[in-house]
C-alpha positions as CSV (number, residue, x, y, z in Angstrom):
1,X,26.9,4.2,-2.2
2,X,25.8,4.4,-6.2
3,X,27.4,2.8,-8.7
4,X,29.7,5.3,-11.2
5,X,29.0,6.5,-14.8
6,X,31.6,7.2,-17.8
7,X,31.1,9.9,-20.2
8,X,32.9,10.1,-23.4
9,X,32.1,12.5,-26.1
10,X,33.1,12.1,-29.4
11,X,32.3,14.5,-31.7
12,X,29.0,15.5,-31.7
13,X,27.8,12.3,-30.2
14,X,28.4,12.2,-26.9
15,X,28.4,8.6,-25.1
16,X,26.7,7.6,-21.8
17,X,27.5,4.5,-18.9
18,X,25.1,4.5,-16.4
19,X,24.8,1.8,-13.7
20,X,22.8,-1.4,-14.4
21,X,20.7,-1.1,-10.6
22,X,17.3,1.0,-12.2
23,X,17.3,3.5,-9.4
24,X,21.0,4.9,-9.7
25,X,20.7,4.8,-12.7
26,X,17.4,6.8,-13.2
27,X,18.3,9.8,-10.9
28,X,21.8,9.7,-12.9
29,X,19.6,10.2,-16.1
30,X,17.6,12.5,-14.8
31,X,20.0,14.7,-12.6
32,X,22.8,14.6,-15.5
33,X,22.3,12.8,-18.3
34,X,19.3,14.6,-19.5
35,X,20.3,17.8,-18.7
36,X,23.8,17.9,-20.3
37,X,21.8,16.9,-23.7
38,X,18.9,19.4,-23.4
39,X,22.0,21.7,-22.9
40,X,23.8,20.5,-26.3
41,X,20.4,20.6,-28.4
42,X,19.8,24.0,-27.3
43,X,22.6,24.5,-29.4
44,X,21.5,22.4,-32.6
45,X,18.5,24.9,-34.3
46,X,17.0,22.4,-36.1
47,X,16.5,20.0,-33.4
48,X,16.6,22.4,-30.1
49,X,13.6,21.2,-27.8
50,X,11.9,17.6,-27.2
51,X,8.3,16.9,-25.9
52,X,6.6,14.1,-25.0
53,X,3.1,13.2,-23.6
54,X,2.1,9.5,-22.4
55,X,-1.8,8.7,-22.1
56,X,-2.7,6.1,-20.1
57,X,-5.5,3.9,-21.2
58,X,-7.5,1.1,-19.6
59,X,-10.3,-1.1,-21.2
60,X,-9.2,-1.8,-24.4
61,X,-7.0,-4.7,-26.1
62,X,-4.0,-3.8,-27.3
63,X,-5.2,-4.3,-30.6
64,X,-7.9,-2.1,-30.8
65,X,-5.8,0.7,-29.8
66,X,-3.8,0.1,-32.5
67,X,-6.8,-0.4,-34.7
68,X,-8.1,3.1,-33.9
69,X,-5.3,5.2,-33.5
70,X,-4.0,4.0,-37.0
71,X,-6.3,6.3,-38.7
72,X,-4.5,9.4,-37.2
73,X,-0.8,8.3,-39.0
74,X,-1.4,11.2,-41.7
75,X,-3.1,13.7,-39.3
76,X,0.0,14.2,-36.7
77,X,2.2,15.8,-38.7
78,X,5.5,15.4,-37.5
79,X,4.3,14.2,-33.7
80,X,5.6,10.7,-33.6
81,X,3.2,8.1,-31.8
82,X,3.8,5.3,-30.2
83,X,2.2,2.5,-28.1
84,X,3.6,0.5,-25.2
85,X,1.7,-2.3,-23.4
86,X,2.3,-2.3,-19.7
87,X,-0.5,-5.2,-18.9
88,X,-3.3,-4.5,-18.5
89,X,-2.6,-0.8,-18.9
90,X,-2.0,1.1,-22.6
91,X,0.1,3.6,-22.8
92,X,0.0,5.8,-25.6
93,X,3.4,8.0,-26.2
94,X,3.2,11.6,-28.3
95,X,6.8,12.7,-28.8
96,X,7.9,16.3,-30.7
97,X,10.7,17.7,-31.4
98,X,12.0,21.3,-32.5
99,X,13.5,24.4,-32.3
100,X,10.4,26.1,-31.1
101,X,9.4,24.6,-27.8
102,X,5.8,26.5,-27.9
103,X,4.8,25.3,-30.7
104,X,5.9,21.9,-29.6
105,X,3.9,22.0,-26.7
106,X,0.7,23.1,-29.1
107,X,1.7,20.4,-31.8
108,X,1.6,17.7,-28.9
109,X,-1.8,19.0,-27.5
110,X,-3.3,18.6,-30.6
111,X,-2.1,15.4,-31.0
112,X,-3.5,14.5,-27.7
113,X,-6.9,15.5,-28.7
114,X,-6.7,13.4,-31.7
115,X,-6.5,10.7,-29.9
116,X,-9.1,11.3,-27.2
117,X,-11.2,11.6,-29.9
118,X,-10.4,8.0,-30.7
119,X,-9.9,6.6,-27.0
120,X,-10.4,8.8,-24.7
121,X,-13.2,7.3,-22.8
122,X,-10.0,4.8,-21.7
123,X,-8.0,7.6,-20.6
124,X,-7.5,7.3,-16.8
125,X,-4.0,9.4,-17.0
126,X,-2.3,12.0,-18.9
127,X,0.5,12.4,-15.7
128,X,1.8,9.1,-15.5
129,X,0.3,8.2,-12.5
130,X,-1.3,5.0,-11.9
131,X,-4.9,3.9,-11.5
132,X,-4.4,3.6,-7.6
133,X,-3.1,7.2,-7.9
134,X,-5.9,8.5,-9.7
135,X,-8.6,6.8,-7.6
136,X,-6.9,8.1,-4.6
137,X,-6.8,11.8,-6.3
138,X,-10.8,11.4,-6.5
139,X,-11.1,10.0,-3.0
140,X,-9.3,12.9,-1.5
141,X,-11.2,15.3,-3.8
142,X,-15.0,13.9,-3.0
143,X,-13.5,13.5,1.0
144,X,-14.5,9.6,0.8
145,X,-13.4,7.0,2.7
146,X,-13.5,3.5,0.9
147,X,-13.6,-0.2,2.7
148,X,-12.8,-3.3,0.2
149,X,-14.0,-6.8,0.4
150,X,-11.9,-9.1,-2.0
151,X,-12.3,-12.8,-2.7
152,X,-10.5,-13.7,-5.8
153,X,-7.8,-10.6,-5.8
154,X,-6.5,-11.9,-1.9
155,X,-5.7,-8.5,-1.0
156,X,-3.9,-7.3,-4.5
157,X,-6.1,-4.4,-4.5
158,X,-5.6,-3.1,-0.9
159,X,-1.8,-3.9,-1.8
160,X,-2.0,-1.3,-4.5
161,X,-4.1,1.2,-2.6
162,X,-2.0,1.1,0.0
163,X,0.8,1.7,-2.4
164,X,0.4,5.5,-2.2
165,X,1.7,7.8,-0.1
166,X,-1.5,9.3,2.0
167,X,-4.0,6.6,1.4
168,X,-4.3,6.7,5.2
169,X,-6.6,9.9,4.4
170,X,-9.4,7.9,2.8
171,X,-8.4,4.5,3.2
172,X,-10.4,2.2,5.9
173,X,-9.4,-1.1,5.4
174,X,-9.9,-4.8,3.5
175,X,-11.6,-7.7,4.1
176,X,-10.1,-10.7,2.3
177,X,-13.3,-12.9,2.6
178,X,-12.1,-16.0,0.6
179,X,-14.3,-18.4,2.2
180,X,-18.3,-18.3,2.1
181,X,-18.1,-18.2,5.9
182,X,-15.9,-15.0,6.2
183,X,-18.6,-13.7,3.5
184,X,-21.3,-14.5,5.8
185,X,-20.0,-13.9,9.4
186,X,-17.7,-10.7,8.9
187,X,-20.0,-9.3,5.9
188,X,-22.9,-10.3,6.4
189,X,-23.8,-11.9,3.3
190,X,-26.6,-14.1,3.0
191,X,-26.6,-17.7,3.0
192,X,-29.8,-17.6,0.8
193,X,-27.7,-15.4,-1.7
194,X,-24.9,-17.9,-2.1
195,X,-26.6,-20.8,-2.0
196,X,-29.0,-19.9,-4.7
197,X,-26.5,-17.9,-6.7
198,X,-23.1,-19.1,-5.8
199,X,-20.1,-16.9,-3.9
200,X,-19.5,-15.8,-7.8
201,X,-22.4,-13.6,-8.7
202,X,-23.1,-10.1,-9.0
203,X,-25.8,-10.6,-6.0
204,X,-23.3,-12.1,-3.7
205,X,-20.9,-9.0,-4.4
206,X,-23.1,-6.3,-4.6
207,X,-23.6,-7.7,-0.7
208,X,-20.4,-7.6,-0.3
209,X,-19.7,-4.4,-1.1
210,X,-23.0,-3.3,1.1
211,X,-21.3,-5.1,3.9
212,X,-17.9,-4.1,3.8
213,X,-19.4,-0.4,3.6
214,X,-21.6,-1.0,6.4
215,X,-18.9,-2.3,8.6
216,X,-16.2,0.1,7.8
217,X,-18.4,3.3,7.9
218,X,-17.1,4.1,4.7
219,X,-18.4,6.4,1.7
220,X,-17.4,2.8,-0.5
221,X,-17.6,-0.4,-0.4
222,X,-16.0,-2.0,-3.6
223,X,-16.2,-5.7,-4.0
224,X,-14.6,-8.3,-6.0
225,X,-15.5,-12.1,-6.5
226,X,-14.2,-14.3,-9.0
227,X,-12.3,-17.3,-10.7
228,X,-8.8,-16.5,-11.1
229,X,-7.8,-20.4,-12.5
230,X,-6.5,-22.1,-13.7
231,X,-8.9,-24.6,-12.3
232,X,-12.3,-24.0,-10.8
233,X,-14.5,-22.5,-14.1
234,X,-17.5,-24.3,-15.4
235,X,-19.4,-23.5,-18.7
236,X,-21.6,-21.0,-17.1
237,X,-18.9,-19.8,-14.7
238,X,-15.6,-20.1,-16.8
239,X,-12.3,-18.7,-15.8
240,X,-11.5,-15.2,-15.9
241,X,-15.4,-14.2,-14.9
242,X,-15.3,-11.4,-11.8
243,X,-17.9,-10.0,-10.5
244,X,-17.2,-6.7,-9.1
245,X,-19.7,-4.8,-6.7
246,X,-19.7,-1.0,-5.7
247,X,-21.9,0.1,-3.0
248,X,-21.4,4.0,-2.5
249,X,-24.3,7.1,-1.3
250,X,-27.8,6.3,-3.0
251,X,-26.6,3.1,-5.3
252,X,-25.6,-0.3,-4.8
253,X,-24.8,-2.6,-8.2
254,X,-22.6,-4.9,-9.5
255,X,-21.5,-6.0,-12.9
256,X,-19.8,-9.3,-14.0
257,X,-17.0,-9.3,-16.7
258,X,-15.5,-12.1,-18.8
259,X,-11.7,-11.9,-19.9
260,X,-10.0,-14.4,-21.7
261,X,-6.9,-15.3,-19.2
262,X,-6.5,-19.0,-17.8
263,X,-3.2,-17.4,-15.9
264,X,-4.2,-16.6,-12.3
265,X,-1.7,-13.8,-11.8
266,X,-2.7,-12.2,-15.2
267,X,-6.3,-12.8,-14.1
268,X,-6.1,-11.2,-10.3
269,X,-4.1,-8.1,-12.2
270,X,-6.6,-7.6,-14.4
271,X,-9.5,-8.1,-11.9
272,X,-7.5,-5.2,-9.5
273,X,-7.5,-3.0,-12.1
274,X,-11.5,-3.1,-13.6
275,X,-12.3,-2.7,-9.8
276,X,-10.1,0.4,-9.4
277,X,-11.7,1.7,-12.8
278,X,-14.9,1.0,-11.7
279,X,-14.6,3.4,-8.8
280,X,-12.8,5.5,-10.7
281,X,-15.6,6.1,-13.6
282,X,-18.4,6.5,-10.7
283,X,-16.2,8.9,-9.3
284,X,-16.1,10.9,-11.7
285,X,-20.0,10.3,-13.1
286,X,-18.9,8.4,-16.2
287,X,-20.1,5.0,-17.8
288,X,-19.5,1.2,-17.6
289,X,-16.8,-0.4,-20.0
290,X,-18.7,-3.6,-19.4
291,X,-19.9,-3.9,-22.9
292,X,-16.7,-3.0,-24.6
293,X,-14.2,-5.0,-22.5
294,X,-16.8,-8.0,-22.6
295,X,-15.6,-11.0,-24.0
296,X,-12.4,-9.6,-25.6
297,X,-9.0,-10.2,-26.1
């Protein structure tokens, strides 16, 4: 059973009531709504077609975006932009619209490329998928396998992995090692390692990732230890520091990061997501954002 819809056109404005559950009413909009006003502005020739592109970014604030893609207000012509924040992801929205659906399309990818120009080393998606979704793509596409070990995240990042459809293809499985113990006994960790350095330290999760890989027979092992808070941080440790290792064919590293969250959720969302983009830039041979997300807010 779905919920009904009303349509009542007058004049040359026609009216929509859609159902209030998301998923009726998204197939309505896109089986009918959409379609019956594509239809009318076929007829209008000064409107006629409407394009849009979304870019997904991850790694910069909110505010920098902004900052950046501000210079491009004069060079866009009539492509409207538009930003929405999706935490922690950016997306950036190029919208056209005209009677000449062509030129639309080259109008919009010009505008696209004006902005890569500004952001594009952020660009994980120009398809609307999500970071999972990507990673997975590059997974599938190298024939990896990947094993996770997660302190801090308590699963989040299997959750999400998990969360597509044929992740069974590369997909071996997680190791939520919260405790030093499970660090040492399933991942072999060293006691030396966390004793001299702490559980939170890019030696203890480069190990981790080395282990998780070892035990998994995976092509990755992808680590992640940190302080979510709101408690628990110390000067030299403070809340919202991760450390995230990657161990993968020839190379084994980690890198730590520092973001400005004292929310645990907001911090284990944002510590899922560098993880996944971490994989996702080695996958595809490009650099850290370490020194660019470092520290800001």
């Amino acid at each position: 059973w779905h919920g009904p819809g009303l349509y009542h056109g007058h004049g040359r404005m026609p009216v929509y009531f859609l159902p209030g559950v998301p998923f009726e009413m998204r197939r309505m909009m896109g089986d009918n709504v959409i379609v019956e006003l594509q239809a009318q502005c076929a007829d209008d020739k000064t409107q006629g077609f409407y394009r849009e592109k979304r870019l997904s970014l991850f790694g910069l604030p909110e505010a920098h975006v902004n900052e950046r893609l501000a210079r491009l207000t004069d060079s866009l012509g009539d492509v409207k932009l538009g930003m929405l924040a999706e935490f922690p992801v950016i997306h950036v929205k190029l919208v056209a619209q005209g009677p000449d659906p062509e030129g639309m399309e080259a109008r919009i990818e010009k505008a696209a490329a004006e902005v890569r120009e500004w952001v594009g080393a952020y660009v994980f998606s120009e398809s609307g998928q999500t970071m999972e979704e990507v990673v997975g793509g590059l997974l599938t596409a190298h024939s990896a396998r990947l094993a996770l070990a997660e302190s801090c995240t308590g699963g989040l990042i299997a959750h999400r992995v998990t969360n597509v459809a044929g992740s069974s293809d590369y997909f071996v499985f997680s190791a939520v090692t919260y405790a030093n113990a499970a660090k040492i006994n399933l991942l072999g960790v060293s006691l030396d390692t966390i004793e001299s350095h702490g559980a939170v330290s890019e030696e203890t999760a480069r190990e981790m990732a080395e282990g998780v890989r070892r035990v998994a027979g995976a092509d990755y092992g992808l680590s992640v230890s940190g302080i979510a808070g709101p408690g628990g941080g110390s000067p030299e440790k403070p809340v919202g520091m991760v450390c995230i290792g990657l161990c993968g064919p020839g190379h084994s590293f980690a890198r730590r990061y520092a973001f400005p969250f004292e929310n645990r959720m907001a911090n284990k969302r944002i510590f899922a997501e560098t993880a996944l983009d971490r994989l996702r830039r080695t996958l595809i041979g490009a650099g850290d954002i370490q020194d660019k997300m470092q520290g800001e807010t």
